[in-house]
C-alpha positions, 0 to 999 in steps of 0.5 A, a space after each residue: 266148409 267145415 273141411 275147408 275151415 280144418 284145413 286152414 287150422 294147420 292140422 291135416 296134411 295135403 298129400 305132398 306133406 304127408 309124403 314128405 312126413 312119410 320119407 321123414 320117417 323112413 329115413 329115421 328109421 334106417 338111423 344107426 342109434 347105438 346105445 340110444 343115440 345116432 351113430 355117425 362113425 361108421 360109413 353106415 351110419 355116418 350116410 344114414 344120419 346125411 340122408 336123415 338131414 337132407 330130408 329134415 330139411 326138404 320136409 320143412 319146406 314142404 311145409 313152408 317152414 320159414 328157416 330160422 334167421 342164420 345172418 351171423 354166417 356173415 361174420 364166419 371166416 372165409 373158411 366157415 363161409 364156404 362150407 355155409 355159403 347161404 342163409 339156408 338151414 344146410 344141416 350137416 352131420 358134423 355139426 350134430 355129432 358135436 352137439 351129441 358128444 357135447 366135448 367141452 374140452 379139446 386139445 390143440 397143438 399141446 394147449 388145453 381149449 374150453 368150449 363155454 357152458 352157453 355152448 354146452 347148454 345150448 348143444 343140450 337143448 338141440 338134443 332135447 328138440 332132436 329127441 322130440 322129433 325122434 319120438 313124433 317120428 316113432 308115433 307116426 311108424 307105429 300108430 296104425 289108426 290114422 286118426 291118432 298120428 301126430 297132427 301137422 300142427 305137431 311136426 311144424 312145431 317140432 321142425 321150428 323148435 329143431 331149427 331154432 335149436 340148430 342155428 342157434 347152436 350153430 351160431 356159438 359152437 362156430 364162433 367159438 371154434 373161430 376164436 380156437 383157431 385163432 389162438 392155436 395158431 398164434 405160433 405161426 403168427 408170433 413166427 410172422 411178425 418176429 420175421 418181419 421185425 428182422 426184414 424191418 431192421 435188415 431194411 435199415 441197414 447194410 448186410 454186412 453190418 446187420 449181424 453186428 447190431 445188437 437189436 437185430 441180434 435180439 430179434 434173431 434170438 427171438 424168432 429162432 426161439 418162436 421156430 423152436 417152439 413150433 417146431 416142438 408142436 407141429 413137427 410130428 416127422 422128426 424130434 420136435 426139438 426145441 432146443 436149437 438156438 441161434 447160435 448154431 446160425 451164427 458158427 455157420 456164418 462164421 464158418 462160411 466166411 473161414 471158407 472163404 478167407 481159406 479159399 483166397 489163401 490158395 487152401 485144398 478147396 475139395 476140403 473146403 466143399 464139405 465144411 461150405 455144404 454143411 454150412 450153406 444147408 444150415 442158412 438155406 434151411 433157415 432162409 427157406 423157413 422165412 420164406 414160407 412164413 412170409 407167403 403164410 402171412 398173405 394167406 394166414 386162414 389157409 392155415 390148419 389150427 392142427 399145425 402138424 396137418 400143414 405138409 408144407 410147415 412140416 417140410 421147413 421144420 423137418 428140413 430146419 431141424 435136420 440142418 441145424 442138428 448136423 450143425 450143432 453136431 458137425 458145424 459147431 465143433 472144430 474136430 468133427 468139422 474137419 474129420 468130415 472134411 478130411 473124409 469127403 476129400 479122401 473118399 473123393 481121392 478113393 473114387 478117382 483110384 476105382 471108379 466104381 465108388 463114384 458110380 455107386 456113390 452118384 445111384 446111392 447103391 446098397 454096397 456104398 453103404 457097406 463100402 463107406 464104414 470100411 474106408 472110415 475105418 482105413 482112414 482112421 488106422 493111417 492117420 488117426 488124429 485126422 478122424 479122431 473126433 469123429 470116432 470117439 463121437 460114434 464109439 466112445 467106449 473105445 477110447 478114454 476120456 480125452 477130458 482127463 489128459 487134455 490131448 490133440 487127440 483122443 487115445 484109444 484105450 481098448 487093447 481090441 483097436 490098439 491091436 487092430 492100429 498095429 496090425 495095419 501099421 505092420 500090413 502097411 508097411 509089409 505093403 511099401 516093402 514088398 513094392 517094385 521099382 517103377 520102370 525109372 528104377 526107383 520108388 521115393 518112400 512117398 510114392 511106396 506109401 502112396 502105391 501100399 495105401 492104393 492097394 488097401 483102398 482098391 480092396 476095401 471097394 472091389 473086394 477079391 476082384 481084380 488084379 490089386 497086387 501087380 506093383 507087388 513083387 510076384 516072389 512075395 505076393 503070398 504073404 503080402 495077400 495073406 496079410 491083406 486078406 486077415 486085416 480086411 476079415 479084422 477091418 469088416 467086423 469093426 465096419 459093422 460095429 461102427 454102423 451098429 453101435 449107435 446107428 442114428 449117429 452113423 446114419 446121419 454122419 452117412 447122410 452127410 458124406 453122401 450129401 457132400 459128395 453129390 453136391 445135392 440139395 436136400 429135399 426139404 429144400 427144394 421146391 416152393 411149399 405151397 399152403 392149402 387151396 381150398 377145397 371142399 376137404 380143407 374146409 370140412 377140417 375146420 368144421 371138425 377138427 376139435 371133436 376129435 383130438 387123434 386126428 381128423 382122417 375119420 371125417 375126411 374119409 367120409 365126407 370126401 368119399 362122398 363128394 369126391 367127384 364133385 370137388 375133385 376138379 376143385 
């Protein structure tokens, strides 16, 4: 009777608890505890702390604890929900290492975020029930007297109080993470209802008219500045400039519109191609960026609040900065716009006279990329003011300050390249003496020009092979190749410092006249940019992105391992 009445008091476990309490205990003791406390970033540690948890939770109910009241997971975002379906405890290791490291101050997209000191009490008094059960489980591993082990009645306390504690933290340390995610993407939402203001006023007016509306004009400034901006925080693959205004939209638009006016007056169209390509990338980059905003719009909470997390935001601003740096570059001035032009249509004229530049052009071979600097420079030396702009933006210190004598083009001022100008004007022109007549007799000055300067580019692309002299007359072919010869020795080392000077420079303007040439879209343009499904390792981003602020790779890394065959059909 006397058994029966003890037992009812709570202070015996049947067998099954004491198992359970057993198995409790051996899990605490395989924790990783580095300087008192549970280590969870080691792949050991973070395991041994997950199977602590599940059998936190399997003890208590075994011992018919009742889990304390979790109705606010209701009012989670759709995120949140996922990882916490239910009302059940779900203990996750995430959630007790921010109570651990208690960070009451975390970085998100360049802005400063404070956890409330309700947060951190409470963080506090999970540790405090933590380091109780801790200690109830150390009795029970070292007591051997059965008798002096802690009493069931003790550890039902303990699992209520730890429970109560957890939930409770759970509770703000969620809602407020909510509140941070909402105010760290605030950027992408100001870039949505900015692009919805520009639809509204685009709805109400013609096309051709919009761009003439000073509201619509504002509108545009404005949504261009929020691009800026988030491009400034979220673009970690490029620059992160935010210093791209509206105007470069509107040159492009005005340069489009010259294309086609000078395609109506019967201009050379191969010279327009260029000009319509770098333009048409600077209005598809801008189109493209209000697309995937307004898809964003349908699906905000999809949205990582670590905007450099969202690949497809990252693609538009990778694209949208790479477009409108070329069209602040090339678009918005008039000299280097037309020394592209001109060096697309001479580079397309080269590839008609040797094929195999068009081959290596169309499969991006390594040697076009040694070809290209060359037929640049030969472009240049023959008609200086065509490219002028272009060359003194990639080698300013050979030429003088075109700001001190206003000229048509800027002079060169280094006695180097006015050697080098000289040396390929006497070439040149030992080139159109030494020509034969054609099988009609003679040749007009035109057509010496043409067949000298045919020679001069088949041996910029072909090198020494092939047969390039055979308009050359056989009697003074040897001064002529020698002459040949020592200009393209003098014309490769200029080649290399036109690469190496300021290799950015001339790697984009290299990425230009490819593009031009092949008539390709960008990459960034391509393809629609979809926003994160979610799956099991989206959502473990949202629960742990603030407790670290480098990144979130050693959770996911985890967490993902883990489960990575139950959600990988997800």
């Amino acid at each position: 009777m006397l058994r029966k009445l003890w037992n009812n008091t709570g202070d015996t476990f049947s067998s099954q608890e004491e198992a359970a309490v057993v198995g409790l205990a051996s899990a605490h003791s395989r924790l990783v505890i580095e300087s008192g406390r549970v280590n969870t970033k080691s792949e050991a540690g973070f395991n041994s702390c997950a199977l602590f948890l599940e059998s936190l939770d399997s003890t208590a109910r075994v011992l018919h604890i009742d889990a304390a009241p979790r109705k606010y997971r209701s009012s989670f975002t759709i995120n949140y929900r996922a990882l916490f379906p239910d009302e059940a405890r779900n203990y996750r290791v995430d959630v007790l290492e921010a109570s651990v490291e208690q960070y009451a101050v975390i970085w998100v997209n360049g802005d400063k975020f404070e956890f409330s000191a309700e947060a951190m009490r409470r963080a506090e008094a999970l540790q405090r029930c933590w380091a109780d059960l801790a200690t109830l489980l150390e009795r029970w591993n070292t007591e051997q007297v059965r008798a002096s082990r802690p009493a069931r009645s003790d550890f039902r306390d303990a699992l209520v109080a730890l429970d109560t504690a957890w939930a409770s933290f759970e509770h703000k340390y969620i809602m407020e993470l909510i509140e941070i995610e909402e105010k760290a993407r605030r950027l992408v939402v100001q870039a949505i209802e900015r692009e919805k203001k520009l639809q509204s006023i685009e709805a109400r007016s013609l096309q051709a008219d919009v761009f003439q509306r000073p509201d619509y004009q504002e509108e545009l400034r404005r949504f261009v500045a929020c691009i800026s901006h988030l491009n400034s925080v979220a673009n970690v693959r490029r620059k992160g400039r935010d210093d791209l205004s509206m105007d470069v939209l509107l040159d492009a638009m005005q340069t489009l519109s010259k294309c086609d006016a000078a395609e109506k007056g019967g201009q050379n169209s191969e010279k327009l191609a260029a000009a319509r390509s770098l333009t048409k990338d600077v209005l598809d980059s801008f189109t493209a960026m209000r697309e995937y905003l307004r898809e964003v719009g349908r699906c905000l909470e999809r949205v990582d609040p670590h905007l450099c997390n969202n690949a497809g935001l990252v693609a538009r601003l990778v694209d949208w900065e790479e477009s409108w740096e070329v069209g602040t570059r090339y678009v918005q001035q008039e000299k280097m716009l037309t020394a592209v032009c001109d060096l697309v249509a001479e580079i397309r004229a080269a590839q008609r006279l040797t094929p195999v530049l068009a081959q290596m052009c169309e499969e991006c071979d390594v040697e076009m990329f040694m070809v290209l600097p060359r037929l640049a420079w030969l472009r240049y030396l023959d008609k200086p003011c065509q490219l002028s702009g272009l060359f003194k933006s990639l080698l300013p210190h050979r030429f003088a300050d075109s700001n001190v004598v206003q000229k048509e083009a800027p002079e060169p001022s280094d006695p180097e390249l006015i050697s080098l100008m000289q040396k390929f004007g006497r070439t040149k022109q030992l080139l159109m003496e030494t020509m034969k007549p054609s099988q009609g007799g003679t040749l007009t000055t035109g057509c010496f020009e043409d067949a000298a300067w045919e020679v001069l580019v088949k041996r910029v692309v072909n090198g020494v092979n092939g047969d390039i002299y055979t308009n050359v007359c056989p009697s003074l072919r040897e001064p002529v190749e020698k002459a040949v010869e020592e200009l393209m020795r003098d014309l490769e080392a200029w080649s290399m410092e036109l690469a190496r000077h300021c290799p950015e420079d001339w790697n984009q303007c290299c990425g230009i006249l490819v593009q031009c040439l092949s008539g390709s879209e960008k990459e960034g343009s391509k393809g629609p940019f979809r926003v994160r499904t979610l799956t099991f390792r989206t959502h473990v981003t949202y629960l742990a992105w603030p407790l670290r602020s480098q990144g979130l790779s050693w959770c996911r890394s985890r967490l993902h391992a883990r489960r990575r065959l139950q959600f990988s059909a997800k």
